[in-house]
Z-matrix of the N, CA and C atoms (Angstrom, degrees):
N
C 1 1.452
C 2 1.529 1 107.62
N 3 1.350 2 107.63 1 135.75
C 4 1.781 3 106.40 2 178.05
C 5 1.336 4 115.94 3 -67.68
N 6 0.970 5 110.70 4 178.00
C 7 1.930 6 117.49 5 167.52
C 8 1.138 7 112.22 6 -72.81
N 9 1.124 8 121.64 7 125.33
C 10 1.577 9 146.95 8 157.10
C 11 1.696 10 125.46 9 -90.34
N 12 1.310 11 116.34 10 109.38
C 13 1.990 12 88.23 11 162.83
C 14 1.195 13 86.38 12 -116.95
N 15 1.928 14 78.95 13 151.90
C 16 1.448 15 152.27 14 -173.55
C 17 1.601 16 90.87 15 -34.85
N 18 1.177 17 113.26 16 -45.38
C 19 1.686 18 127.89 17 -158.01
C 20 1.812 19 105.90 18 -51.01
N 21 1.726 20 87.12 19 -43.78
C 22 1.863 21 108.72 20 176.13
C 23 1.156 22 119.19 21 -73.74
N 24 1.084 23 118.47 22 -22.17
C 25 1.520 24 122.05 23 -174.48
C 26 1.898 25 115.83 24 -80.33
N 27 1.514 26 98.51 25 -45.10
C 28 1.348 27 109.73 26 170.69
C 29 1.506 28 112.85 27 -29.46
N 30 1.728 29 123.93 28 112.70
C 31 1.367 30 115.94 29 145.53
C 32 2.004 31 97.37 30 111.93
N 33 1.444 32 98.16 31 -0.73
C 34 1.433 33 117.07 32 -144.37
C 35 2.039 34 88.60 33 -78.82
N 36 1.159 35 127.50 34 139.42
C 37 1.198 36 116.42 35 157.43
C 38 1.501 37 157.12 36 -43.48
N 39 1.021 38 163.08 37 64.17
C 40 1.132 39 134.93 38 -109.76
C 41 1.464 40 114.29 39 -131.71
N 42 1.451 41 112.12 40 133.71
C 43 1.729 42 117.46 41 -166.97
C 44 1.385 43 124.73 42 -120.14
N 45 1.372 44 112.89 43 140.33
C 46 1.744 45 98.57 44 -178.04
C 47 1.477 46 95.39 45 -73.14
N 48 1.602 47 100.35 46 -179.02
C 49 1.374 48 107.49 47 172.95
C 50 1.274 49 107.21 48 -86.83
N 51 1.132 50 133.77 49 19.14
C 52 1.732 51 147.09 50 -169.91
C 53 1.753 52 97.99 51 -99.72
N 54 1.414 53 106.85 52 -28.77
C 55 1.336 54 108.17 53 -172.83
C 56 1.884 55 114.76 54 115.50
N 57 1.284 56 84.76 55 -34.14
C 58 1.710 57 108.60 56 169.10
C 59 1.349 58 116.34 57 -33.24
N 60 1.930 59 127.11 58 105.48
C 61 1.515 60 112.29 59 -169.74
C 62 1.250 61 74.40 60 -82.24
N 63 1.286 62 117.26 61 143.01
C 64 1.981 63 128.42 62 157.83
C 65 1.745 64 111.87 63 -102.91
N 66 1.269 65 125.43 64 -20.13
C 67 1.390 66 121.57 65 174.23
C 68 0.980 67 125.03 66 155.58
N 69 1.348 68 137.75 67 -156.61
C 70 1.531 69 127.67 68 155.66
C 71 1.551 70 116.73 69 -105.62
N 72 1.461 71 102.29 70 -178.15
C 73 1.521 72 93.82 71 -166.36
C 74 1.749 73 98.36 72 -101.86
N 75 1.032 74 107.75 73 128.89
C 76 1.707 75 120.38 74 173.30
C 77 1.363 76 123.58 75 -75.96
N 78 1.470 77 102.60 76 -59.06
C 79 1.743 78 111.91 77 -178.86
C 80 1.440 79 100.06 78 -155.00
N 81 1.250 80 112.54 79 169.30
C 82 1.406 81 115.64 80 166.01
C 83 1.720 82 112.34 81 -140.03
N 84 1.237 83 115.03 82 134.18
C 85 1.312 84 133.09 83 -157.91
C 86 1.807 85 106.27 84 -82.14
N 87 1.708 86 115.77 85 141.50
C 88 1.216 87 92.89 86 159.43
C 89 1.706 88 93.07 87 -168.96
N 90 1.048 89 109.54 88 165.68
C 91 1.716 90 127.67 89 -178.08
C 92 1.504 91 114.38 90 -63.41
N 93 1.404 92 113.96 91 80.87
C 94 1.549 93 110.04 92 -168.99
C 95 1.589 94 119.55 93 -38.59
N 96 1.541 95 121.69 94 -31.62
C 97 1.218 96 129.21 95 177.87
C 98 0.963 97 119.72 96 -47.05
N 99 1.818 98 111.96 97 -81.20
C 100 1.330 99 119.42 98 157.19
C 101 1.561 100 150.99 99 -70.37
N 102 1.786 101 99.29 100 -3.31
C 103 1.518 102 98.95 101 165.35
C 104 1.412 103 108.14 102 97.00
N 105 1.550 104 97.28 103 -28.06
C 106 1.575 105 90.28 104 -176.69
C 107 1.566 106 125.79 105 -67.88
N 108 1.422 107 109.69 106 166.32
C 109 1.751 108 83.59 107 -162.55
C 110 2.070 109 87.07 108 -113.09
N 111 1.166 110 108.82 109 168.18
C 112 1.487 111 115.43 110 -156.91
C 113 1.304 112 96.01 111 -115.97
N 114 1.570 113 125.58 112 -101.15
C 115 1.205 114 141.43 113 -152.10
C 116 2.120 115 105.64 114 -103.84
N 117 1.111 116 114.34 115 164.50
C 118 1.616 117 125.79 116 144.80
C 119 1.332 118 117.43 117 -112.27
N 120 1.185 119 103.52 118 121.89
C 121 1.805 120 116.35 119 -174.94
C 122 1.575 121 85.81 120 -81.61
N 123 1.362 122 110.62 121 132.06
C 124 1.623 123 112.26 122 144.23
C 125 1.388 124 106.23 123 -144.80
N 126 1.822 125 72.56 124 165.24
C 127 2.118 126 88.59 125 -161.74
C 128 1.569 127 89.63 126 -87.77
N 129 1.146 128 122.55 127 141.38
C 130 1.699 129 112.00 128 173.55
C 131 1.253 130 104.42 129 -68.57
N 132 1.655 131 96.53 130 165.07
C 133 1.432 132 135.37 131 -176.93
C 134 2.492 133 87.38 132 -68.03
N 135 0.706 134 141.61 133 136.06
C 136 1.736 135 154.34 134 -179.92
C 137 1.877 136 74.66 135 -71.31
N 138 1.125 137 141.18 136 -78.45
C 139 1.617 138 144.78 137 -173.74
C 140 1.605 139 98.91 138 -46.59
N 141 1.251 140 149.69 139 -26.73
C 142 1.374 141 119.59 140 -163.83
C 143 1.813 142 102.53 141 -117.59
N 144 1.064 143 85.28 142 136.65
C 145 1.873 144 116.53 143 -179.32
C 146 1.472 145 106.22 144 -57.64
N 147 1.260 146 92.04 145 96.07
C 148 1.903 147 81.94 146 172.09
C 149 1.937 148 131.63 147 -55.97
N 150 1.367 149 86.60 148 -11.06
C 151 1.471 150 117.35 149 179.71
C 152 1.898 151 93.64 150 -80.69
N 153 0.975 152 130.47 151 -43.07
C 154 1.424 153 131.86 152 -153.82
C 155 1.810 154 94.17 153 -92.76
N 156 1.458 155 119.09 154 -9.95
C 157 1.302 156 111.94 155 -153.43
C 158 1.908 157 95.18 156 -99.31
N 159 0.984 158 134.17 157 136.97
C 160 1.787 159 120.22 158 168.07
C 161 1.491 160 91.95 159 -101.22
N 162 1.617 161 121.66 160 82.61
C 163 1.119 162 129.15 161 148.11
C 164 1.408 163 145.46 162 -132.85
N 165 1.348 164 131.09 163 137.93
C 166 1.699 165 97.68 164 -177.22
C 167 1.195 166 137.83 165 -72.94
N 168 0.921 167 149.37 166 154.62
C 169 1.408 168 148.01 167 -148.05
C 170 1.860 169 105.39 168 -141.96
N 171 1.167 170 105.72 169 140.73
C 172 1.443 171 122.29 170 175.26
C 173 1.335 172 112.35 171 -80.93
N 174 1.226 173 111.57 172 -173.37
C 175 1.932 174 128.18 173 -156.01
C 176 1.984 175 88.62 174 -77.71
N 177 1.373 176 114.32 175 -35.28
C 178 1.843 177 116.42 176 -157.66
C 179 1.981 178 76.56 177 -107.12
N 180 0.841 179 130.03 178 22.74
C 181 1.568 180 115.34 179 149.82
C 182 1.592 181 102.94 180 67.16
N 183 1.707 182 108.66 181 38.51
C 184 1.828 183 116.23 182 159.74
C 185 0.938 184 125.15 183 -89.10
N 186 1.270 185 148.69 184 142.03
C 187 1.069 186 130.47 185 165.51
C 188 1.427 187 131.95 186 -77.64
N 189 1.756 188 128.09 187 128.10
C 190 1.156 189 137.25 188 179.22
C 191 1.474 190 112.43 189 -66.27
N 192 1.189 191 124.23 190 124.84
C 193 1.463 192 126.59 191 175.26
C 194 1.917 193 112.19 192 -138.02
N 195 1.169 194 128.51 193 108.50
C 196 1.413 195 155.98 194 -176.77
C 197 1.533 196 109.82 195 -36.31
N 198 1.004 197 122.92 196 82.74
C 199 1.426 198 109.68 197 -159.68
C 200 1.996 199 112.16 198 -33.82
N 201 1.151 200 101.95 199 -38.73
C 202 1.346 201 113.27 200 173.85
C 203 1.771 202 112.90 201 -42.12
N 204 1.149 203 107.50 202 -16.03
C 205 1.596 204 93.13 203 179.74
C 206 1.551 205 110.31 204 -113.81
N 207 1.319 206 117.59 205 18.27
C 208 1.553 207 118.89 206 158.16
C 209 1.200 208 103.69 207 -62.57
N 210 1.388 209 112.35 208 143.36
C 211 1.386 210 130.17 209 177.68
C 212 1.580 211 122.63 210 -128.03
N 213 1.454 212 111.88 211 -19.73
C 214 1.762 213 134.31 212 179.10
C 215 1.571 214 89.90 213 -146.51
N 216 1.568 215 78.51 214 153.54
C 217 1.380 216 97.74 215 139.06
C 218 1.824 217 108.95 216 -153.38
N 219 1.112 218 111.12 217 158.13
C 220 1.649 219 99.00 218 -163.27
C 221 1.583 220 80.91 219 167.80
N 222 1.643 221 126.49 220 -157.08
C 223 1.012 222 121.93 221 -177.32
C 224 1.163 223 119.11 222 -65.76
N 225 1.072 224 134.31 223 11.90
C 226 1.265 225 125.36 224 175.86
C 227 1.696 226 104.32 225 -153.25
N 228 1.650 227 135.75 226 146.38
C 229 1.104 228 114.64 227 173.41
C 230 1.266 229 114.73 228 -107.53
N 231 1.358 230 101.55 229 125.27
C 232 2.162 231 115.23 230 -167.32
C 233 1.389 232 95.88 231 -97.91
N 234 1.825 233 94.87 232 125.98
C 235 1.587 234 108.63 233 169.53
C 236 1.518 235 105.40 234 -110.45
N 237 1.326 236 126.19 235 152.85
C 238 1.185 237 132.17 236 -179.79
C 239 1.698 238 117.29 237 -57.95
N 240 0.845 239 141.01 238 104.40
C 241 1.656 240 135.77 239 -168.23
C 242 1.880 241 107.01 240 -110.64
């Protein structure tokens, strides 16, 4: 995957690979030490069922997504579902 900044990503849409819009992207998490980056915060989609979603979710009800399961990024950012 090419280089991306963070700057572009902000606000960015975000889709399972199911097709599923799940929300936009809020923040993305990572281990200040090592740099590595952890999670994608997204704010849900107001339409998707947090009940319908198999994801973890934070304390304000975002959904946690592994950076490891991005799969695109392009107009929309596709996580593996």
């Amino acid at each position: 995957m090419s280089d991306i900044l963070a700057e572009n990503l902000s606000g960015k849409s975000v889709m399972g690979s199911d097709g599923t819009e799940l929300g936009l992207l809020y923040n993305i998490t990572m281990d200040l030490k090592s740099g590595k980056l952890h999670d994608l915060v997204i704010e849900p989609d107001e339409e998707v069922s947090r009940r319908a979603v198999d994801l973890s979710v934070d304390d304000a009800g975002r959904f946690l997504v592994p950076v490891n399961r991005v799969q695109a990024v392009k107009d929309y950012i596709v996580v593996q579902r």
